[in-house]
N, C-alpha and C positions, 0 to 999 in steps of 0.2 A: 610375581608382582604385576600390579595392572597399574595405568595411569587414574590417577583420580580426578573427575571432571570439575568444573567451574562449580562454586559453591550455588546450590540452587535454591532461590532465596523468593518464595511465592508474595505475593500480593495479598496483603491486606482486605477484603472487600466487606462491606457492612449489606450491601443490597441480598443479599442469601439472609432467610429468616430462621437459617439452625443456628445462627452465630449469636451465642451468649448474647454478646453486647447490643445486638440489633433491635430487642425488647426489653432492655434493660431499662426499669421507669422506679425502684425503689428509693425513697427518701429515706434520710438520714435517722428520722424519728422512728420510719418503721422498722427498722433492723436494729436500730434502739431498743424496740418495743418487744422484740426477737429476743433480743440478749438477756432483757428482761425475766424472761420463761424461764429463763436455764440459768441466769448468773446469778446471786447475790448479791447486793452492795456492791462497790465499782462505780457509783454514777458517772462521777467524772471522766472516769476511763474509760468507759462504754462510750461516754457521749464523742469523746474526741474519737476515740479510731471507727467507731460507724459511721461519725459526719465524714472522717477524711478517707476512710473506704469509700464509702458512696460516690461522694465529689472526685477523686481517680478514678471512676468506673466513667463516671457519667463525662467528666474532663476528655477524655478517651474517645468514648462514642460521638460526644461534639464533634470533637476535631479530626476525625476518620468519615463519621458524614458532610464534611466541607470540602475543596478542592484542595490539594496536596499542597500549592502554592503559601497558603494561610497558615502553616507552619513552621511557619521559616526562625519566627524565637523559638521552638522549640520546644519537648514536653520536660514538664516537670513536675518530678512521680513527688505525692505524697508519701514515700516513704515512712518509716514510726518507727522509733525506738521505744522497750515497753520497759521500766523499773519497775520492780517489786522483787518482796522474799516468795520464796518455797511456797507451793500450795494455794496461791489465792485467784490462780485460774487463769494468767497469760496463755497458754498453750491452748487452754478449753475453750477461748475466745476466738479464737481464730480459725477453731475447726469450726465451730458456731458458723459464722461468718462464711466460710469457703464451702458450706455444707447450705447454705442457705441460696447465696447467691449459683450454687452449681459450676464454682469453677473449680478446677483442680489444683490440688495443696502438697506442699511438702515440707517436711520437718527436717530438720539436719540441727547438728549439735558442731559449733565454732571451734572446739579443741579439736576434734578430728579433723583438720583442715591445715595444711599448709600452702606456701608463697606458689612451690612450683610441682606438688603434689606428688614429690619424690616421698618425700615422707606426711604420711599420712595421705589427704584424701586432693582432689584436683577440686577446687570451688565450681569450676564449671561442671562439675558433676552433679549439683542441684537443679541446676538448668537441663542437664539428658534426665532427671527423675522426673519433672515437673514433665518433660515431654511424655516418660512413659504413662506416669498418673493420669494424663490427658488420652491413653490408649492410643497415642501415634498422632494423635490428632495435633497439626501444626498449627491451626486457627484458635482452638482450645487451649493450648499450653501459652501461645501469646499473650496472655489474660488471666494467668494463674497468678495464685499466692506464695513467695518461698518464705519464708519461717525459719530463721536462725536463730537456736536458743543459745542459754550460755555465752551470749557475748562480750559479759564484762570478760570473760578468763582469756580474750585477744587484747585486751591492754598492756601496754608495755608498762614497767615498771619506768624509768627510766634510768636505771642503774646500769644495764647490760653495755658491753663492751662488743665493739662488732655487730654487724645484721641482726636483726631477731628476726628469723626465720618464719617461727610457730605464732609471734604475735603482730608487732609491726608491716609483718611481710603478707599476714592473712590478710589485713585489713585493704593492702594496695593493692593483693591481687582480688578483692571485692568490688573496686573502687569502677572498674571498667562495666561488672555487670548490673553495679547498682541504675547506672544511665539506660547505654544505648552500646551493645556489641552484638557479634554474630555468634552464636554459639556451637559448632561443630556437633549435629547429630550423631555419633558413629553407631552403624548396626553392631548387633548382637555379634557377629562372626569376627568382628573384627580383631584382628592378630594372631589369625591361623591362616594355615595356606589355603589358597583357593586349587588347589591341584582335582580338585571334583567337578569343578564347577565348566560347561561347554567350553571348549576357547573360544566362540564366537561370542560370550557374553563379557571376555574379559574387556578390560578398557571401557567397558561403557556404563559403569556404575557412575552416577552422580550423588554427589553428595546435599544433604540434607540441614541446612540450618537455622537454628531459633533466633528470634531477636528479642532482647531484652527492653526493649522499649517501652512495654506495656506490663512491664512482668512487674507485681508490687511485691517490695521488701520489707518484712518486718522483720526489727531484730529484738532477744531481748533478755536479760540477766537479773540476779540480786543487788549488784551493786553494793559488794561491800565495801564499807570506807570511803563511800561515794557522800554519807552523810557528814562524815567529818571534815570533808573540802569544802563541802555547801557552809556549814558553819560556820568554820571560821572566815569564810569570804562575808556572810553575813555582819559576823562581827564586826572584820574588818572596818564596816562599812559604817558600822555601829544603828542598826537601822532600829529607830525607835520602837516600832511594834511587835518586832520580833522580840528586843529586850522584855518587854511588856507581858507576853503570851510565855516566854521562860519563867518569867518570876512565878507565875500561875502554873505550867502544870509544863513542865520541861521532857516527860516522858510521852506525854499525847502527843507531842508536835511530827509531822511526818517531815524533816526536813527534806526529803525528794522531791516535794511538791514545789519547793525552789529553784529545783534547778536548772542551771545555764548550759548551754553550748560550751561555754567555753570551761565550767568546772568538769565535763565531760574530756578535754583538752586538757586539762590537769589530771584527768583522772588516769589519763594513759591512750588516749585515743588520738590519731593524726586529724587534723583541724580539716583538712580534705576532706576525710571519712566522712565525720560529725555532719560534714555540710551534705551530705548527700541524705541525711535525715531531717529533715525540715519539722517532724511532726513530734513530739512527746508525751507518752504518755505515761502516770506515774499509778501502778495499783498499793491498794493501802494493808496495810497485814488485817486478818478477819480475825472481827473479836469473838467471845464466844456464841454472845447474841445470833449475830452471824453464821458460823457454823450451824447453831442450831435450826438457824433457817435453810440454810444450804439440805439438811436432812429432810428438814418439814417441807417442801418444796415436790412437791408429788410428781415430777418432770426429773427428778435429781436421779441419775445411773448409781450411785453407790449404794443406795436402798432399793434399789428395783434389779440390779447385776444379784444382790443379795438373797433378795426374795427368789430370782430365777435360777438359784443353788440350791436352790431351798423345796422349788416345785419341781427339779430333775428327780425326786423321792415322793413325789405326791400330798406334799407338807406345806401348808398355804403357813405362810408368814403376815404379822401385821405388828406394829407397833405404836406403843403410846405416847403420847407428849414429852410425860418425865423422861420414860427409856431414851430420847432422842436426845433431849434435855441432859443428861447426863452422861450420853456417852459423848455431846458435845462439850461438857466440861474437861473429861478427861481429852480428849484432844486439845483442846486448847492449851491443856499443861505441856502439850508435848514439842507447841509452837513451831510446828511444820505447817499451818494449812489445812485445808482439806484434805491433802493425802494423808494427815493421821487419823481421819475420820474412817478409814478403810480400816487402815491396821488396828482400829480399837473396834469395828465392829466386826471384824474377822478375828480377833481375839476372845470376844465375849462369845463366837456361836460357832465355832468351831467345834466343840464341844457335840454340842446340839446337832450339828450337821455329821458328824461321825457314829451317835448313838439314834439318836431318831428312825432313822433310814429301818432300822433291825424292830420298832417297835412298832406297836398298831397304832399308831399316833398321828395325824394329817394336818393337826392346827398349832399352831406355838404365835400365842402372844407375848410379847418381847415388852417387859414391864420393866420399869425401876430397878426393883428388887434382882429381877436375873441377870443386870446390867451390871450390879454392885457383887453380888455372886451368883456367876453364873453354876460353877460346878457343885456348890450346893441347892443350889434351883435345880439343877437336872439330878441329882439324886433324889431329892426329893419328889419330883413328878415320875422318875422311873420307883418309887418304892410307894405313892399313890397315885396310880395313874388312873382311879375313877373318881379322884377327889375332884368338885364342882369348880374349887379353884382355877386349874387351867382354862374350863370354858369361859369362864369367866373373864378372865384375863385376854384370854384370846377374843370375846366378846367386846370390851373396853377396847381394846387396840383400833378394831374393825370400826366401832364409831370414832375414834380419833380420826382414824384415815380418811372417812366420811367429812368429817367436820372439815380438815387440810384439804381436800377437795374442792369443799365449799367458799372455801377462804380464796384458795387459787382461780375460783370463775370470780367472787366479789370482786378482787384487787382486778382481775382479767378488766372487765365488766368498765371498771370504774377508772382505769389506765388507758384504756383504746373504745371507749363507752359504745363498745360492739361486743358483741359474740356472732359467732356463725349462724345460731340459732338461740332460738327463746329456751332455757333450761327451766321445767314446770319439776316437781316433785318425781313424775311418773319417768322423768328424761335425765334426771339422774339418778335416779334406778339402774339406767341400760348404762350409763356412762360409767358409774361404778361396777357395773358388771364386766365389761369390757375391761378397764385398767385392771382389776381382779385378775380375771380368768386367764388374759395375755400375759398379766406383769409388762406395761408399755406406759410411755409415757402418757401421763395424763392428756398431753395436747395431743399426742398421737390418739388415744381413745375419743379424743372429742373431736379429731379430721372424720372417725372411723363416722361416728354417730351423726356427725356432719351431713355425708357424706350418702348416707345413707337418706338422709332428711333430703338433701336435692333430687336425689333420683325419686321419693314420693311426688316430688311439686312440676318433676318433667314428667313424671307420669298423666299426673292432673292436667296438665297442658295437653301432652298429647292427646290424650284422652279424649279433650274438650274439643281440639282439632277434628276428632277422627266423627265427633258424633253431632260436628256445630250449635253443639252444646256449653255456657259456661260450668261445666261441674269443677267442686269444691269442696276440700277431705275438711273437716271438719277437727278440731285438734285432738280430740279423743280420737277419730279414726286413724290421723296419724301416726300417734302414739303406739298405737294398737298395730299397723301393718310396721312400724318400725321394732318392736318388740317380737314380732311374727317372723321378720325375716333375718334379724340376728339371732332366733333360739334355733331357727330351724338352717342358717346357714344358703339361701334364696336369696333370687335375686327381685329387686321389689317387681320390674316390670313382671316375671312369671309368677306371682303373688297374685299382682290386684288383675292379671287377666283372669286369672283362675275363677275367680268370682264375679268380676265387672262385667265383663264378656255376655253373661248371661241377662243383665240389667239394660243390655242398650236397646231394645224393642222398646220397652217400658219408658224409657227417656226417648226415644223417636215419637211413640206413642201419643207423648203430654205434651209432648213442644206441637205436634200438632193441631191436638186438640184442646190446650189449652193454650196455648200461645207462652207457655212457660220456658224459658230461655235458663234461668239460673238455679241449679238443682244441688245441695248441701247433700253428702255423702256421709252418712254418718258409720261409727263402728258396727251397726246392726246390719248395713251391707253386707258384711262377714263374716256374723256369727248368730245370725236370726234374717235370711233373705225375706222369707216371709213376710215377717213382720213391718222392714225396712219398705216391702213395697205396697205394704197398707197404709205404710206416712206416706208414700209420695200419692196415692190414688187419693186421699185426704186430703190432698193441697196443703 
């Protein structure tokens, strides 16, 4: 046994430029605009937890760059509690969110959890995962996400007799790290003997502790029965417009969108608790509509994880409107959510994905028809498999996913009335080539293509630099060196030296003796030098 030293508890500092929060400048609407890409439907829900994520973030950074004196009321975490059923993307939000801003996340599940973590798990073991997720990093885990799902299932009933251990008892022993506590780091080794270890290193281990103080909470469950507290409190009340909106359409009504703090307090939760959630957010169940957007959504993992099952066999996948269309009806029959968007379309191509592989086959369009039967569609193409049918099919799909494409930059476009870059016919060519060939998300392909578009325009700069010249790629030349160095896997600046290098006498030459300063670089730089320096001796 060794002594264990004074809990050693580091200093907060904002003036260091690696610390998340030190350049943390995003608003509420842009990580709106975020969630956007990747969620569905949600407005509401998206709008509260992005504005009260941001506003924690930036509430935080305020009051860490003022003197320590100005704290004295003290902070107060936007914490969120999230309602909704199965499948409408609580969870996906949140990685969204902690994936975006780069802080580190953790998931835990409220039944594994008791008061003193004799049975089942210790709460403050969220707080040692959050510090691993952050890779040791004490500054980093300061500023993480924890995420407790499942938390209607810690409500008491209030029937029980004696302590409730697993529900009433999680709740209180949360209550200390929803504020402001210290959290005991323990190493790895800890509760084996140190009998290896020097004796001159015994006693002088110090210990490591996290503070909760910055750390945000979201919690978040189905809530069943949670609707029929709401209501009859509604009733109770008799509130005229709600009477109004039952007589009309009694099943569209979401009553969670009502609800109180304190029907949360009837619901089984200690009024304590409740209060250390200030924020609410209520997700809506997705209709089918929805689903079907969820698929069409060319950023969406459940059709791109699919497709990259699909290209582990060398078999490009694509699909059509209706197929998506329909396999979003049957999902919706099955009223889980998006998660039964998975299990119907690992239903329908499973099949396909077991027989394929064995056959000389590389395209499968995913139509209506193989959605409604599939195992008659795959006898069929395995007893004609040079019927023009399938190209076919597989041809259609390929312009759908085109068109979803196009939809995705429009709504982009006309949502944040930006893109990165001007998208002409010839740049979504490469952009569809790219989502294609990787299987990535769409926005992922359009950082790539992005990305690639800067490093032309720093090339141009430097260039213009090197030869105190203003030279200028022309859009077709762009075009042309950004298509050039995605097919051949280049880097643009080893591209355009390869050619330009040879051109800069020629532009020394004319700035001198023509006093010509601004020279348009067109595509014939790079595939007719020639010629290109017959235009410039032409003026």
């Amino acid at each position: 046994m060794f002594k264990a030293g004074k809990p050693k508890v580091e200093r907060i500092t904002l003036t260091h430029k690696q610390n998340f929060l030190f350049n943390f400048d995003l608003k509420p609407a842009e990580l709106e605009n975020y969630l956007d890409e990747y969620l569905i439907g949600q407005k509401e829900a998206k709008g509260i937890i992005a504005t009260k994520i941001c506003t924690h973030f930036h509430k935080a950074k305020n009051l860490l760059l003022k003197e320590p004196r100005l704290d004295s009321v003290g902070f107060v975490k936007n914490n969120i509690i999230i309602i909704g059923p199965t499948g409408v993307g609580k969870t996906y939000t949140l990685k969204l969110i902690a994936h975006k801003l780069g802080v580190p996340f953790v998931k835990g599940d409220a039944t594994k959890f008791s008061e003193t973590g004799y049975v089942g798990g210790d709460v403050e073991d969220l707080i040692r995962d959050l510090y691993h997720e952050a890779e040791g990093d004490l500054e980093k885990a300061r500023f993480g996400i924890v995420y407790l799902d499942e938390i209607d299932k810690i409500a008491s009933p209030g029937d029980i007799i004696g302590p409730d251990v697993s529900r009433t008892g999680v709740q209180r022993a949360l209550l200390k790290l929803l504020e402001e506590t210290q959290v005991e780091i323990r190493p790895s080794y800890e509760g084996f003997q140190m009998l290896d270890f020097p004796e001159e290193t015994r006693g002088r281990r110090r210990k490591n502790t996290l503070n909760t103080k910055y750390i945000l909470f979201v919690v978040s469950g189905a809530f069943q029965g949670l609707e029929d507290i709401i209501k009859k409190r509604l009733k109770k009340h008799s509130l005229g417009f709600i009477s109004e909106i039952e007589k009309k359409d009694e099943q569209r009504i979401n009553y969670l969108k009502f609800v109180t703090p304190e029907d949360l307090v009837n619901y089984g939760f200690e009024r304590e608790f409740v209060g250390r959630f200030p924020v609410i957010a209520v997700f809506d169940p997705l209709s089918e509509e929805e689903l079907f957007e969820i698929l069409a959504n060319p950023n969406n993992v459940i059709v791109l994880n699919k497709k990259r099952d699909f290209k582990v066999y060398g078999i490009d996948l694509a699909f059509t409107d209706s197929a998506l269309k329909e396999i979003s009806k049957e999902a919706f029959k099955e009223g889980t959510g998006a998660r039964a968007l998975s299990r119907i379309l690992e239903r329908v191509l499973i099949p396909f994905e077991r027989v394929l592989p064995s056959h000389q086959i590389d395209t499968l369009g995913v139509t209506e028809e193989l959605v409604k039967d599939p195992e008659g569609y795959l006898r069929a193409m395995l007893s004609t498999p040079e019927s023009p049918k399938w190209s076919e099919a597989y041809r259609e799909a390929i312009f759908a996913e085109r068109d979803r494409i196009l939809h995705y930059l429009d709504r982009k476009k006309r949502d944040t009335q930006k893109l990165p870059l001007e998208i002409n016919p010839k740049r979504l060519n490469l952009l569809f080539e790219i989502y294609k060939s990787e299987d990535v998300e769409v926005s992922q392909a359009l950082e790539e293509l992005s990305s690639v578009y800067r490093q032309i325009k720093a090339y141009e700069s430097s260039f213009s630099k090197r030869n105190q010249i203003q030279a200028v790629f022309t859009e077709e030349a762009v075009d042309y060196i950004m298509e050039e160095v995605l097919k051949r896997d280049q880097g643009v600046f080893t591209f355009c030296e390869k050619f330009l290098t040879r051109l800069e006498y020629t532009f020394s030459f004319l700035k001198e003796t023509t006093k010509r300063n601004r020279f348009y670089i067109t595509k014939k730089a790079f595939v007719d030098q020639e010629g290109f320096l017959e235009e410039l001796l032409k003026g």
